[in-house]
LUMLUMDREN-2810 file (N, C-alpha, C; in Angstrom, 1 decimal):
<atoms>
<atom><aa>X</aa><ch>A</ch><at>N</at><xx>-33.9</xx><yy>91.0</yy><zz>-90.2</zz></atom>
<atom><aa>X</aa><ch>A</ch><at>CA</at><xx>-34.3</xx><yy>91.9</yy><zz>-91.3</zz></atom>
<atom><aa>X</aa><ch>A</ch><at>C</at><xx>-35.7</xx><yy>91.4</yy><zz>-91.7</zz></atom>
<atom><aa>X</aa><ch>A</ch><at>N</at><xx>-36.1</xx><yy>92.3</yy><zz>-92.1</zz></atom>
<atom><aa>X</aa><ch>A</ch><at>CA</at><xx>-38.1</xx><yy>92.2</yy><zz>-93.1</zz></atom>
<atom><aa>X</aa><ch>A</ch><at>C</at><xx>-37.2</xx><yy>92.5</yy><zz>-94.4</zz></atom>
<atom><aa>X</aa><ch>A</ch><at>N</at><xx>-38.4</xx><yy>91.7</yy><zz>-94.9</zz></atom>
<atom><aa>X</aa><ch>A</ch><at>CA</at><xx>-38.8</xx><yy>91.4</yy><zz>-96.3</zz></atom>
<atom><aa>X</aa><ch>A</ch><at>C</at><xx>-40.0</xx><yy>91.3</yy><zz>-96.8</zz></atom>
<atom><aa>X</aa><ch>A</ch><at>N</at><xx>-40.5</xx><yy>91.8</yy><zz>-98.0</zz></atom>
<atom><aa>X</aa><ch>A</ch><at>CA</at><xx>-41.8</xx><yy>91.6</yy><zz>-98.5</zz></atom>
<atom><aa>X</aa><ch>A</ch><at>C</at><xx>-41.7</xx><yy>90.4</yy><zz>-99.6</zz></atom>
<atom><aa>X</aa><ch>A</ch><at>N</at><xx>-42.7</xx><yy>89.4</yy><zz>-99.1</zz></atom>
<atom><aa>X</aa><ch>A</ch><at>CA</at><xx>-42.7</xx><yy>88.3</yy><zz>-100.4</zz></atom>
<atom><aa>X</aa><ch>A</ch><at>C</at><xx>-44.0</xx><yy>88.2</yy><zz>-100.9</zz></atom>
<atom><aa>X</aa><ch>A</ch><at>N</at><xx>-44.3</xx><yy>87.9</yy><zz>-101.7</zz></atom>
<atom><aa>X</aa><ch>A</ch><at>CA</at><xx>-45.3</xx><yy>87.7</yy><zz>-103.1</zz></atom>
<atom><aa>X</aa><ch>A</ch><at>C</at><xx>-44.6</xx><yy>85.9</yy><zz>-103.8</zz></atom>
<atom><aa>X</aa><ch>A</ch><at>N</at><xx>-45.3</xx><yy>85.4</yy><zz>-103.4</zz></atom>
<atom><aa>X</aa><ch>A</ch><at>CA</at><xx>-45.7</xx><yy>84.2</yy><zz>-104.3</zz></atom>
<atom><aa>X</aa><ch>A</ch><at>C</at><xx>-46.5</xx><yy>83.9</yy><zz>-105.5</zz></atom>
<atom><aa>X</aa><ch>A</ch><at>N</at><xx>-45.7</xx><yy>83.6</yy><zz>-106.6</zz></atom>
<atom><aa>X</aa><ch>A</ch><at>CA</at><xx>-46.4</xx><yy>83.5</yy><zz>-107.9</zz></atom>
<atom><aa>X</aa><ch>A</ch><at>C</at><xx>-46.7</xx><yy>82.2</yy><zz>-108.2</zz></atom>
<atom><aa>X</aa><ch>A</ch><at>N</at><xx>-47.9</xx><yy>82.3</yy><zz>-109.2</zz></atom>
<atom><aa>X</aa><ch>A</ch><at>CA</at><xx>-48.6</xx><yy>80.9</yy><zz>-109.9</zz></atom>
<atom><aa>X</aa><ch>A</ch><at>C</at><xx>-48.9</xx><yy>80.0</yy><zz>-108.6</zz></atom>
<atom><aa>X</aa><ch>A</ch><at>N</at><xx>-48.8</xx><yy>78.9</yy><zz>-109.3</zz></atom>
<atom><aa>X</aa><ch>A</ch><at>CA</at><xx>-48.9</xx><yy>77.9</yy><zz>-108.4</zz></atom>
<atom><aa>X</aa><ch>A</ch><at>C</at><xx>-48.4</xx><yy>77.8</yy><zz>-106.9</zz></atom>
<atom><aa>X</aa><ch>A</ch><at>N</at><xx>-47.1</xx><yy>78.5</yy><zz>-107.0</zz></atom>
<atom><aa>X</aa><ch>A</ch><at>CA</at><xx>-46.7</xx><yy>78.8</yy><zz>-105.4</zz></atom>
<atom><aa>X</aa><ch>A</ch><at>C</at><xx>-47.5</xx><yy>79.4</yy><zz>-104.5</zz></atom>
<atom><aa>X</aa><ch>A</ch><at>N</at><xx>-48.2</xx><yy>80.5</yy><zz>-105.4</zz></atom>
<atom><aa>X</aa><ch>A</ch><at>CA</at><xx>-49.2</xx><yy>81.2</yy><zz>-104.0</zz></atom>
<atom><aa>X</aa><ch>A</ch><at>C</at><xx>-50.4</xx><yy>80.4</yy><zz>-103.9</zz></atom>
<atom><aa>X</aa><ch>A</ch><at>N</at><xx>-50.4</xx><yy>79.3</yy><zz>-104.9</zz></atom>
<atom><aa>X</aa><ch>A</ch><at>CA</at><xx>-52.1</xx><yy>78.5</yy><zz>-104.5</zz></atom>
<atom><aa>X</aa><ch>A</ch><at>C</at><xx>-51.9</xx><yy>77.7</yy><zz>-103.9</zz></atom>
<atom><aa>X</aa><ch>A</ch><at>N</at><xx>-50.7</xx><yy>77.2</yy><zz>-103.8</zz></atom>
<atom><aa>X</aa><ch>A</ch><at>CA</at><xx>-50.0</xx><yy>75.8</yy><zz>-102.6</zz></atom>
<atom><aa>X</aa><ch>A</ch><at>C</at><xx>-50.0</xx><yy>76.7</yy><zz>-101.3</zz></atom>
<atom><aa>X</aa><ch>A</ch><at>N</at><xx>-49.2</xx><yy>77.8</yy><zz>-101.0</zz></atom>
<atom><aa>X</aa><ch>A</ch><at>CA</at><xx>-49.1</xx><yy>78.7</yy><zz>-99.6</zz></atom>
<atom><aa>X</aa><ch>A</ch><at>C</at><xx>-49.0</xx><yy>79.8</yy><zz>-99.5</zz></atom>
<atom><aa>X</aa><ch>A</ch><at>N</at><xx>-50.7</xx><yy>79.8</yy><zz>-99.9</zz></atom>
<atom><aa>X</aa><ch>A</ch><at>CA</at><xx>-51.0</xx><yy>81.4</yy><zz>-99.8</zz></atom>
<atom><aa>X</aa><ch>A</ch><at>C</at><xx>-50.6</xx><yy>82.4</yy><zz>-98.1</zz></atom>
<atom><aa>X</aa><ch>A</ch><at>N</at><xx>-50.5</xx><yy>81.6</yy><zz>-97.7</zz></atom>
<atom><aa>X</aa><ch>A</ch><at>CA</at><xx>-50.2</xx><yy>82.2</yy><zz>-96.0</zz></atom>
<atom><aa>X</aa><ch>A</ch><at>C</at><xx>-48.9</xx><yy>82.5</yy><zz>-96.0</zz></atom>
<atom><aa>X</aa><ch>A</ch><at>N</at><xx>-48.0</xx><yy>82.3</yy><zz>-96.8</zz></atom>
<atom><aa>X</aa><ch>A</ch><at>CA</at><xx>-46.5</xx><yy>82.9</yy><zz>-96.9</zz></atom>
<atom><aa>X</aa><ch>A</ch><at>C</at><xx>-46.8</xx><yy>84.3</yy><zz>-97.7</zz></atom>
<atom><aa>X</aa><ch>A</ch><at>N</at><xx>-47.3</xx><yy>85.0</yy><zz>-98.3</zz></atom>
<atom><aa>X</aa><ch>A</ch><at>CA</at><xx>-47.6</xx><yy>86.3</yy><zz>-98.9</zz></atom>
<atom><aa>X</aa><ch>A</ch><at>C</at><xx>-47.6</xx><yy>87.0</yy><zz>-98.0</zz></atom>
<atom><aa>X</aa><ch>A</ch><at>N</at><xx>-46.7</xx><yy>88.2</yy><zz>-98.2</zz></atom>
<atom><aa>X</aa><ch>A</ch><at>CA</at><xx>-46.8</xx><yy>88.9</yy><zz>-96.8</zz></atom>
<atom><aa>X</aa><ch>A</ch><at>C</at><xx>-45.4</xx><yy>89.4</yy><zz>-96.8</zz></atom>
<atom><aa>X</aa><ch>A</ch><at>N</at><xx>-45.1</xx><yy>89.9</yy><zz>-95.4</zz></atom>
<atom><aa>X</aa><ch>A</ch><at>CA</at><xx>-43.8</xx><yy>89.8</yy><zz>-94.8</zz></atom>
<atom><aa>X</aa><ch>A</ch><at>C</at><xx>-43.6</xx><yy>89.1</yy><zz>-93.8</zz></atom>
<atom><aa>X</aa><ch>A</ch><at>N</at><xx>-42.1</xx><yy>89.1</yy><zz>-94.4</zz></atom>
<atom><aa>X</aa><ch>A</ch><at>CA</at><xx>-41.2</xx><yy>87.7</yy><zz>-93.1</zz></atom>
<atom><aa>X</aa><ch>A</ch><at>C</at><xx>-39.9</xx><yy>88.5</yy><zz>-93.3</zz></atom>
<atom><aa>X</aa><ch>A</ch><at>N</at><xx>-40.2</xx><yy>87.8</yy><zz>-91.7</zz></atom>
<atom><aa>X</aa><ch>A</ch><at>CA</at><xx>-38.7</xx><yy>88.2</yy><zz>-90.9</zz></atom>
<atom><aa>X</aa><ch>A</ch><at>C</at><xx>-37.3</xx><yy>86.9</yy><zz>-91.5</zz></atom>
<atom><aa>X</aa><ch>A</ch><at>N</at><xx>-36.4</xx><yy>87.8</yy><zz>-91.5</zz></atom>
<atom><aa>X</aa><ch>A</ch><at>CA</at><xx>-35.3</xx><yy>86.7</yy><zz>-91.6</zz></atom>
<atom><aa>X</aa><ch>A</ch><at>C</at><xx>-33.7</xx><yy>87.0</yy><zz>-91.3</zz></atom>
<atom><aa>X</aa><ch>A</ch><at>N</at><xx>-32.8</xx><yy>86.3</yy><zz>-90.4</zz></atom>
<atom><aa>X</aa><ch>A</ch><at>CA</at><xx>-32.0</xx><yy>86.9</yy><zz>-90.3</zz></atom>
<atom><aa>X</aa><ch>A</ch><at>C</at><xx>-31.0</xx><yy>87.7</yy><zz>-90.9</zz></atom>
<atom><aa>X</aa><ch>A</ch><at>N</at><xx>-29.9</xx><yy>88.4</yy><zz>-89.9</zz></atom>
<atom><aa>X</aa><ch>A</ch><at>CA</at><xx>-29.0</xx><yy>89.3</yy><zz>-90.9</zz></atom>
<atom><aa>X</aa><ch>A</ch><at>C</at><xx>-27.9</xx><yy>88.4</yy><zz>-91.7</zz></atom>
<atom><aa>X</aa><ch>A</ch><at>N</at><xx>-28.3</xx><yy>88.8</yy><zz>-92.6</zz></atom>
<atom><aa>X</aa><ch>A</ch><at>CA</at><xx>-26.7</xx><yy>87.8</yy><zz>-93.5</zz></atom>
<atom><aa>X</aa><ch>A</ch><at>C</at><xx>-27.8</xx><yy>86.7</yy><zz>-94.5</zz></atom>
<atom><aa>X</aa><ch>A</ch><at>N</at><xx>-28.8</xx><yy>87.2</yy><zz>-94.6</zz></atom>
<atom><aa>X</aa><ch>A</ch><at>CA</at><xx>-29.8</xx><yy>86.1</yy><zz>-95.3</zz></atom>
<atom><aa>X</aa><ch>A</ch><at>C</at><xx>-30.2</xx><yy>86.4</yy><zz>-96.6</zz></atom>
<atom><aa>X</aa><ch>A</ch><at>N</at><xx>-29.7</xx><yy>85.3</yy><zz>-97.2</zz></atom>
<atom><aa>X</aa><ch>A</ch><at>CA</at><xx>-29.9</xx><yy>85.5</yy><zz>-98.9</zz></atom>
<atom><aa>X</aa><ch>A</ch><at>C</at><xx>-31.3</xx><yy>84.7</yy><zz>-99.6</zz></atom>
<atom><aa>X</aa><ch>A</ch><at>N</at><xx>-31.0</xx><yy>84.9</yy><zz>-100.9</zz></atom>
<atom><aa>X</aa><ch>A</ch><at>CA</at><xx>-32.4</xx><yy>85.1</yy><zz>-101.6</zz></atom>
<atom><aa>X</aa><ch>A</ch><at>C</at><xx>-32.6</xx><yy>83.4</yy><zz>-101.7</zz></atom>
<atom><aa>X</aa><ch>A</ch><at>N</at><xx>-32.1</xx><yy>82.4</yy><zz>-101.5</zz></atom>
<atom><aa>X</aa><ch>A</ch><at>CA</at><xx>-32.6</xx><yy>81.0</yy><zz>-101.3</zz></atom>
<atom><aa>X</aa><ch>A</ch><at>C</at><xx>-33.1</xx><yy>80.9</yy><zz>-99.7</zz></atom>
<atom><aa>X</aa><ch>A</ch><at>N</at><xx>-32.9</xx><yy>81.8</yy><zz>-98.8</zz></atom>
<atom><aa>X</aa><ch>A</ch><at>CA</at><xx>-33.4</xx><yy>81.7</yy><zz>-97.6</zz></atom>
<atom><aa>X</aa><ch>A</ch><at>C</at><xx>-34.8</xx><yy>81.9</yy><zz>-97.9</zz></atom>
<atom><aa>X</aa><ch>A</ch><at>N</at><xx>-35.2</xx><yy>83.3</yy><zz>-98.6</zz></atom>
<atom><aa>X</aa><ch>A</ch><at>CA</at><xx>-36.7</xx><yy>83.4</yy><zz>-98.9</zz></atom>
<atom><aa>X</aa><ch>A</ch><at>C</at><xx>-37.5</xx><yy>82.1</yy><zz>-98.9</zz></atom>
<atom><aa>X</aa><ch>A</ch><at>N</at><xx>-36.8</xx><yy>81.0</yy><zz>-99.7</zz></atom>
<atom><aa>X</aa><ch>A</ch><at>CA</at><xx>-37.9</xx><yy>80.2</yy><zz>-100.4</zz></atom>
<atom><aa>X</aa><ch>A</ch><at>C</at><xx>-38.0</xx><yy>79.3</yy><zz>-99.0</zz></atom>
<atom><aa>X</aa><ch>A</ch><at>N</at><xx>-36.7</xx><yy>78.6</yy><zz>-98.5</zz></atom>
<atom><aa>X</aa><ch>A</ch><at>CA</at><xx>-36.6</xx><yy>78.0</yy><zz>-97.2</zz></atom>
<atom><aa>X</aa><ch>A</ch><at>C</at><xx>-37.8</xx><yy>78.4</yy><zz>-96.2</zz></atom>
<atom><aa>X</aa><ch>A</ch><at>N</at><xx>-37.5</xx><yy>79.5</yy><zz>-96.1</zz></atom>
<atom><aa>X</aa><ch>A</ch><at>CA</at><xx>-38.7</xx><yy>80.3</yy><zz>-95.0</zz></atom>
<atom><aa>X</aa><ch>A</ch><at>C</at><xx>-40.0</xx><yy>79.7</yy><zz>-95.5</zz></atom>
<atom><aa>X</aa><ch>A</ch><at>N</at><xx>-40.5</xx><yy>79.6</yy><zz>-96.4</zz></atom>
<atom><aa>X</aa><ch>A</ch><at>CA</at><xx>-41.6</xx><yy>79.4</yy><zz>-97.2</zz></atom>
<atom><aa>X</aa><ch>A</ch><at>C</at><xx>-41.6</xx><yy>78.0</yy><zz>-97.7</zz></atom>
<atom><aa>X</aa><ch>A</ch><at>N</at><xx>-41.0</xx><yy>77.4</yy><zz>-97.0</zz></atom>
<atom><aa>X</aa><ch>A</ch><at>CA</at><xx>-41.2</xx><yy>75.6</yy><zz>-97.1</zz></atom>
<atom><aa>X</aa><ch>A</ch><at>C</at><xx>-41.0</xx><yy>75.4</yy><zz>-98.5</zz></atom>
<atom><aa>X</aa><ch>A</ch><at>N</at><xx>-40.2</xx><yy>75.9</yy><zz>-99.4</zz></atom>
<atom><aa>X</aa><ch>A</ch><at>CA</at><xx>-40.1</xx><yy>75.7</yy><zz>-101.0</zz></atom>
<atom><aa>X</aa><ch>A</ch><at>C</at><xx>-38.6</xx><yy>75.8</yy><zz>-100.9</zz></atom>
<atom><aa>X</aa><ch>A</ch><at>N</at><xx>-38.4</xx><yy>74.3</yy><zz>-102.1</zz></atom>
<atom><aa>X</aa><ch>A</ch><at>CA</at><xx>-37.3</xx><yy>74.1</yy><zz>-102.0</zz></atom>
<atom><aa>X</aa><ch>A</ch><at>C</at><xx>-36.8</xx><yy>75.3</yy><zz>-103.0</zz></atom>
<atom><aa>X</aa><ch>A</ch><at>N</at><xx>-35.3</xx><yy>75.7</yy><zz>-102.9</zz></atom>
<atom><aa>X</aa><ch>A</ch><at>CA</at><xx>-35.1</xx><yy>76.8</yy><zz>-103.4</zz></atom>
<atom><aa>X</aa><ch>A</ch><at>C</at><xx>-34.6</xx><yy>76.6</yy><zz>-104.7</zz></atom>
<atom><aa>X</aa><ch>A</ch><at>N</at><xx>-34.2</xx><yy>75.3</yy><zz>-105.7</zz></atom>
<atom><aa>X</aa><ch>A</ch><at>CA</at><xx>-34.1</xx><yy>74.9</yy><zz>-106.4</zz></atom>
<atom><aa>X</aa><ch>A</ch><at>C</at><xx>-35.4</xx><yy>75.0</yy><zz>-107.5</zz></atom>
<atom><aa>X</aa><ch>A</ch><at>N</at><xx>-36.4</xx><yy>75.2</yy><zz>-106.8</zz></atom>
<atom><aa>X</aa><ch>A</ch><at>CA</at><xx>-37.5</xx><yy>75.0</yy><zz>-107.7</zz></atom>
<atom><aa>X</aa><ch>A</ch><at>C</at><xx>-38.1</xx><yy>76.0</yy><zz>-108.1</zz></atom>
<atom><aa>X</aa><ch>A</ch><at>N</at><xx>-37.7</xx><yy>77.3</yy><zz>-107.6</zz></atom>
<atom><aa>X</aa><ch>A</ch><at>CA</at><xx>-38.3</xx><yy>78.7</yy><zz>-108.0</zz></atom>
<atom><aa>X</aa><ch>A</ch><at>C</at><xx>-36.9</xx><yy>79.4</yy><zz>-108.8</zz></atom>
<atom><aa>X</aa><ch>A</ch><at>N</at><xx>-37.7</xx><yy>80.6</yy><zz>-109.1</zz></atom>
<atom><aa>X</aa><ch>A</ch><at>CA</at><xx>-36.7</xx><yy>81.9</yy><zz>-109.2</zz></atom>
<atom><aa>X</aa><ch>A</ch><at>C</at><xx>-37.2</xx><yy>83.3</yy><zz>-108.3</zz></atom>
<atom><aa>X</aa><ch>A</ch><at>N</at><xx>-36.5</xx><yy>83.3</yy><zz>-107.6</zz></atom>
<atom><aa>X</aa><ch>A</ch><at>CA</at><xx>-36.0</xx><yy>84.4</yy><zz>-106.8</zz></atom>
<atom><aa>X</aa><ch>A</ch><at>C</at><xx>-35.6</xx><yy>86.0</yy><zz>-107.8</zz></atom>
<atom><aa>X</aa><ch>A</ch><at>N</at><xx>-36.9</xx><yy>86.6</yy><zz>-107.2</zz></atom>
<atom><aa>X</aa><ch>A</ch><at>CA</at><xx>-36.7</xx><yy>88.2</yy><zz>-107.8</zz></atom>
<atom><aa>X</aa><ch>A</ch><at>C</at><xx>-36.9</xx><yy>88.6</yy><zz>-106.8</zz></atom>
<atom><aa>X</aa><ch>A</ch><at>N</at><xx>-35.5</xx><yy>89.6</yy><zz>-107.1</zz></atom>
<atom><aa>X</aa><ch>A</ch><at>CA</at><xx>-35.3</xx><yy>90.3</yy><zz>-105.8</zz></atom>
<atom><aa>X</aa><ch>A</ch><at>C</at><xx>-35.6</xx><yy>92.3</yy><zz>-106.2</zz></atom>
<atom><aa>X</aa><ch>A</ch><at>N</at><xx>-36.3</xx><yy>93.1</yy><zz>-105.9</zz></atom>
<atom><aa>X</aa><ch>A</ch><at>CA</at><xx>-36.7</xx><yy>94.2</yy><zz>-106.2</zz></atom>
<atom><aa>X</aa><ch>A</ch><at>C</at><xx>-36.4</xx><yy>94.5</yy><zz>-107.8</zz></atom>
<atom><aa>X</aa><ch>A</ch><at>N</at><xx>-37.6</xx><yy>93.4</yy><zz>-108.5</zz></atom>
<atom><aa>X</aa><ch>A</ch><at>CA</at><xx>-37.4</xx><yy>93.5</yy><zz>-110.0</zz></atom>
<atom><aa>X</aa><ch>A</ch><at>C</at><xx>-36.8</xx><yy>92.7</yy><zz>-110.7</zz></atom>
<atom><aa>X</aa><ch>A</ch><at>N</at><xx>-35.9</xx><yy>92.5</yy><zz>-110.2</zz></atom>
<atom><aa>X</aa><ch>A</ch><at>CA</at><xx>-34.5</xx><yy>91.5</yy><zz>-111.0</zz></atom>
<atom><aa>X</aa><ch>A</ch><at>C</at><xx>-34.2</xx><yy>90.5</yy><zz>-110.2</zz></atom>
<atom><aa>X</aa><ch>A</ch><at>N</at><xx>-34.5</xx><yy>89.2</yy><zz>-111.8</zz></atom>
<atom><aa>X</aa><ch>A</ch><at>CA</at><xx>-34.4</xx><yy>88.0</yy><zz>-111.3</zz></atom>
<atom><aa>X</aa><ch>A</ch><at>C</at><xx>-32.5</xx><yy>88.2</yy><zz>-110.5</zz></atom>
<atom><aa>X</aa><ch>A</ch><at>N</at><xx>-32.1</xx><yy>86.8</yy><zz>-109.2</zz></atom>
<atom><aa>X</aa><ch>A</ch><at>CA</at><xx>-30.9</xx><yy>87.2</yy><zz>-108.8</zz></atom>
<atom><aa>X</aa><ch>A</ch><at>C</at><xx>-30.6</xx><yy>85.6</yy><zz>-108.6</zz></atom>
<atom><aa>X</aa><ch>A</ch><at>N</at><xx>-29.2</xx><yy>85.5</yy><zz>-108.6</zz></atom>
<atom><aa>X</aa><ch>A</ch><at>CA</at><xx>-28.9</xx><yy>83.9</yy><zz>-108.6</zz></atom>
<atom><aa>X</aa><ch>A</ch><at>C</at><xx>-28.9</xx><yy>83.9</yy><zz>-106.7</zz></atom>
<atom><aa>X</aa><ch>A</ch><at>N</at><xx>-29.0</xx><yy>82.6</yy><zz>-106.1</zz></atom>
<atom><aa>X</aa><ch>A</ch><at>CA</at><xx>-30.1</xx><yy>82.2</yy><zz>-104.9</zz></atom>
<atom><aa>X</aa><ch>A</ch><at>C</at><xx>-29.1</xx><yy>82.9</yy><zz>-103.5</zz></atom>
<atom><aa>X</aa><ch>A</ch><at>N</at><xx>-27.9</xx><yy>82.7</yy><zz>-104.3</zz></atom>
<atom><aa>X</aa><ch>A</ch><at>CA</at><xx>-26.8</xx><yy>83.4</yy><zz>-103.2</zz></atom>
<atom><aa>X</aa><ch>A</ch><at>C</at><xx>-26.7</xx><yy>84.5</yy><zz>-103.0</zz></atom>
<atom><aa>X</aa><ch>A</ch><at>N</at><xx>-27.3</xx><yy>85.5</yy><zz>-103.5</zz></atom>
<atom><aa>X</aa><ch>A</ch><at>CA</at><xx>-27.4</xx><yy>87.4</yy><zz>-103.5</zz></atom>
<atom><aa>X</aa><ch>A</ch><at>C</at><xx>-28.1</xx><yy>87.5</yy><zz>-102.4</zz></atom>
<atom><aa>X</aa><ch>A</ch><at>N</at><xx>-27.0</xx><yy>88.5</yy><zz>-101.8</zz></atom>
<atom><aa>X</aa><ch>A</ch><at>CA</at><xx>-27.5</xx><yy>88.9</yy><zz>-100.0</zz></atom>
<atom><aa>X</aa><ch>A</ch><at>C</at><xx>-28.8</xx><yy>89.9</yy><zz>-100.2</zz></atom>
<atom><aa>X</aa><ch>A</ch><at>N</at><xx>-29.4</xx><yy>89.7</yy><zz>-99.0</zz></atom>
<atom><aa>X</aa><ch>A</ch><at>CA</at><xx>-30.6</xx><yy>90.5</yy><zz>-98.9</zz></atom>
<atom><aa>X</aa><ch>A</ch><at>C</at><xx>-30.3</xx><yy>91.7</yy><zz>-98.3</zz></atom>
<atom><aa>X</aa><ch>A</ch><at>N</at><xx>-31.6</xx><yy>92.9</yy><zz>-98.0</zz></atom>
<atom><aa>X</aa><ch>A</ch><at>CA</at><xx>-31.1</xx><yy>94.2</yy><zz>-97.1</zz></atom>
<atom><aa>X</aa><ch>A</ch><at>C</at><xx>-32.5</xx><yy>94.0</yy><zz>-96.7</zz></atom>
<atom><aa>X</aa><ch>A</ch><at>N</at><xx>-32.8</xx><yy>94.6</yy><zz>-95.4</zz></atom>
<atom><aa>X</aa><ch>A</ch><at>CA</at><xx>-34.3</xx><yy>95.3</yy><zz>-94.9</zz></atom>
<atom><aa>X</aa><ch>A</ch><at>C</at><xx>-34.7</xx><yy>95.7</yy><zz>-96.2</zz></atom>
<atom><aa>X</aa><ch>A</ch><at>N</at><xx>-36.3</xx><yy>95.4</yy><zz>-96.4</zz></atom>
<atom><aa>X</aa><ch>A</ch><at>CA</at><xx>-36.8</xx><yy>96.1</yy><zz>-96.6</zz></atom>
<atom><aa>X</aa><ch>A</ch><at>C</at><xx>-37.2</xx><yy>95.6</yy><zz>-98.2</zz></atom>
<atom><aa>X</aa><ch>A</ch><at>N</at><xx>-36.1</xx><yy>94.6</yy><zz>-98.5</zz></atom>
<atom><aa>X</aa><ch>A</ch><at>CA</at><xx>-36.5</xx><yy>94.3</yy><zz>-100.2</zz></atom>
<atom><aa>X</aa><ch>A</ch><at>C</at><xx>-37.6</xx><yy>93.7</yy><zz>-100.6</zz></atom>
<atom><aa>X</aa><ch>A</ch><at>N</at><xx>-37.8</xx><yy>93.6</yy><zz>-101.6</zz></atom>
<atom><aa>X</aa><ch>A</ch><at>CA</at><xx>-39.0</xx><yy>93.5</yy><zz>-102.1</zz></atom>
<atom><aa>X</aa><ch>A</ch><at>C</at><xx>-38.5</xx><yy>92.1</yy><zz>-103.1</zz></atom>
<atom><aa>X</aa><ch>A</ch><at>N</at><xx>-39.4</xx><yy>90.9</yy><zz>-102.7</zz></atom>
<atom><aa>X</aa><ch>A</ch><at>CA</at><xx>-38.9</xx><yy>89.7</yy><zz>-103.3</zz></atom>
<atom><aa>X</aa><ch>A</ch><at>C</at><xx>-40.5</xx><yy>89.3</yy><zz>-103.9</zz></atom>
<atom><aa>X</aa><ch>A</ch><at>N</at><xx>-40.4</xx><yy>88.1</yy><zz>-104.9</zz></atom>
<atom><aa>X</aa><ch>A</ch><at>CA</at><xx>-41.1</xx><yy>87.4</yy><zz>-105.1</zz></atom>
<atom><aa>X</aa><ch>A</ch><at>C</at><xx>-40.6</xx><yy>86.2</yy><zz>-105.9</zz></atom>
<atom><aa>X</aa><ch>A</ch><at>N</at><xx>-41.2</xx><yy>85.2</yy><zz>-105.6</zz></atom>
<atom><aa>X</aa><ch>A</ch><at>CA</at><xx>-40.9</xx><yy>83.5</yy><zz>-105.9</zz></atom>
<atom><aa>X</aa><ch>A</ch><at>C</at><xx>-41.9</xx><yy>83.1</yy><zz>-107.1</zz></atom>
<atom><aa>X</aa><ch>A</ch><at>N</at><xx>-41.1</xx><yy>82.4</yy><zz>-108.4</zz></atom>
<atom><aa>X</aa><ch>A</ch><at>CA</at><xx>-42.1</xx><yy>82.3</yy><zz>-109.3</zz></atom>
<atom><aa>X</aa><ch>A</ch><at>C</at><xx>-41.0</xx><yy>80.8</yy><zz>-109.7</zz></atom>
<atom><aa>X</aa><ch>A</ch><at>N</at><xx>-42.4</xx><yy>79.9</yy><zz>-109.8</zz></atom>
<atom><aa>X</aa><ch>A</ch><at>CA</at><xx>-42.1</xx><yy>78.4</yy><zz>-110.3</zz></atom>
<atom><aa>X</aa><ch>A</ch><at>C</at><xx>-41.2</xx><yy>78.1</yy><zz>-111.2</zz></atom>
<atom><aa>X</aa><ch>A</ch><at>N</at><xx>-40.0</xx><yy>77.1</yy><zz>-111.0</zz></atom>
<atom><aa>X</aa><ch>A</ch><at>CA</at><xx>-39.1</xx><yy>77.3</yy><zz>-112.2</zz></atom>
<atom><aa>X</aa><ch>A</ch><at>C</at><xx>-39.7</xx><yy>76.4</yy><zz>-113.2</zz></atom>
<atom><aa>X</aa><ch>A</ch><at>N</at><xx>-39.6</xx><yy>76.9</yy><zz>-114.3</zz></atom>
<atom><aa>X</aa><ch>A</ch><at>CA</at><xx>-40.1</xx><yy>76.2</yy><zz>-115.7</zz></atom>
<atom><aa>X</aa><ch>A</ch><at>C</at><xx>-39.4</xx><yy>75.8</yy><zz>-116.4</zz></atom>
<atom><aa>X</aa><ch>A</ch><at>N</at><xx>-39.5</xx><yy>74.7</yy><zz>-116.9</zz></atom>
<atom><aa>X</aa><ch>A</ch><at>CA</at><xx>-39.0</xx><yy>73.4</yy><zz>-117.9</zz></atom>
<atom><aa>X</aa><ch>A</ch><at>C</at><xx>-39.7</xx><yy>73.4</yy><zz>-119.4</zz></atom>
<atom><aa>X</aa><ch>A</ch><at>N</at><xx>-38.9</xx><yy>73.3</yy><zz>-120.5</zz></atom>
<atom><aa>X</aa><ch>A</ch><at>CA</at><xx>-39.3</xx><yy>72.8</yy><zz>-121.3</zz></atom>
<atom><aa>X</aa><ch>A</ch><at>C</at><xx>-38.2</xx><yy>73.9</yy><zz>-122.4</zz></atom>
<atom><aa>X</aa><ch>A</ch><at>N</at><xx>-39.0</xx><yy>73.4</yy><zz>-123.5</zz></atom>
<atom><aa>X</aa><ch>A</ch><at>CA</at><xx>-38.4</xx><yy>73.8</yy><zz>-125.2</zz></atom>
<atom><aa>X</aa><ch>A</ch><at>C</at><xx>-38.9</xx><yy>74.7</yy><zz>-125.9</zz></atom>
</atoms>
């Protein structure tokens, strides 16, 4: 399956060369994204066409993702 990814903040100035589309197998969920993209998947949030999704939510052709740095604090 394709996917379109967009990397935010800091993620896209680490690897900008993952922006784009990537291929990834069938049965591949939204922590695969980050995998693909050399980022551990613990460290982002995964939005999947709009809406943030927890890392286990199956993908389809064609969605529309982006990875934005997870944030800490009070």
């Amino acid at each position: 399956m394709r996917v379109t990814v967009t990397l935010k903040g800091r993620l896209g100035e680490e690897r900008p060369e993952y922006d784009g589309r990537l291929d990834l197998a069938d049965g591949a969920v939204a922590a695969d994204v980050a995998t693909a993209c050399g980022i551990d998947p613990r460290a982002c949030v995964v939005v999947v066409n709009g809406a943030a999704v927890p890392r286990s939510t199956a993908l389809a052709d064609g969605d529309r993702t982006q990875l934005y740095p997870a944030q800490a604090g009070g």
